[in-house]
N, C-alpha and C positions, 0 to 999 in steps of 0.2 A: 125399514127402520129396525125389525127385530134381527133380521140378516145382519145387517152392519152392528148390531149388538153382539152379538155371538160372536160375531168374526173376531170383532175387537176383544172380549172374554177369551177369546180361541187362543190370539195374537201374543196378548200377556201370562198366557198358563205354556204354551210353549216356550218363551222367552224363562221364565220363572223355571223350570224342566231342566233348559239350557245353562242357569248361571248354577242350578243344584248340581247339576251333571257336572259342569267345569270347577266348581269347589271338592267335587268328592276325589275327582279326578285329580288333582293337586293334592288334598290330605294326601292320597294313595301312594303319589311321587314322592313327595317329601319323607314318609314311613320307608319306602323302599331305598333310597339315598342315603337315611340314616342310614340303615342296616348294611347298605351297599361299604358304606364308608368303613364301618369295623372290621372289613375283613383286615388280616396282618399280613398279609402274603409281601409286599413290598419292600417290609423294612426286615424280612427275616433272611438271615442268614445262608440258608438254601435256594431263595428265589434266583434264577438265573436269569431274568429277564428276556427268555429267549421263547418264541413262541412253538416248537417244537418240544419242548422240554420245558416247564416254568417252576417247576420243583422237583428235586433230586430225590427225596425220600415219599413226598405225598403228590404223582404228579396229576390224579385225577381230582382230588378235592383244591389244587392250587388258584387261589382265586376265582372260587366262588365263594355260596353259601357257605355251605359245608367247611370252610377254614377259616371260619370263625370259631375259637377257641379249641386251635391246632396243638395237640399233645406236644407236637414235635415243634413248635415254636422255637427259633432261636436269636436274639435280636442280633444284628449286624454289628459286625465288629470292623473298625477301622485298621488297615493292616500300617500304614505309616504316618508320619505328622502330618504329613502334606492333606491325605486324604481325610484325615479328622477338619481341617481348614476346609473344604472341599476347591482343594487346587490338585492341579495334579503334577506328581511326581516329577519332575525333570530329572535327567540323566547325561 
C-alpha cells in the first residue's frame, strides 16, 4: 500500500516536471522567434537572396542575429510599375 503511494506521488511529480519542462520550453521558443523575426536582411536592398553570397556589403552578419539593427540597412526599392504590383515585367 505505501509502494503504490509513492509510486503514484512519483507518477504525478514527474508528469508535473514534464508539463514545467514543456511551458518553459515554449516561453523559450516563442522569445527566440520574436527575435528571429526582426532580423531585416530580406527586405533590404543588398540581400541577394543567394546562398553563397546573401549580402553584398555585410555578408557574414546577413541573416542572423547580428543584423539586427544593420548600420548599412537599405529598404528595397522597386525598379518598375509592374514590380511595385508585384507582377512581373513583360517584354
Amino acid at each position: 500500500m505505501l509502494i503504490t503511494i509513492l509510486l503514484a506521488c512519483f507518477a504525478w511529480a514527474l508528469m508535473i516536471l514534464f508539463l514545467c519542462s514543456a511551458w518553459h520550453t515554449f516561453k523559450v521558443g516563442t522569445e527566440h522567434l520574436r527575435k528571429i523575426h526582426q532580423i531585416p536582411c530580406s527586405d533590404c536592398d543588398y540581400f541577394t537572396n543567394d546562398y553563397r553570397l546573401k549580402c553584398t556589403v555585410n555578408p557574414v552578419k546577413a541573416c542572423s542575429e547580428d543584423a539586427i539593427g544593420c548600420i548599412d540597412f537599405e529598404p528595397k526599392t522597386a525598379n518598375c510599375n509592374a514590380c511595385q504590383q508585384g507582377r512581373r515585367k513583360l517584354f
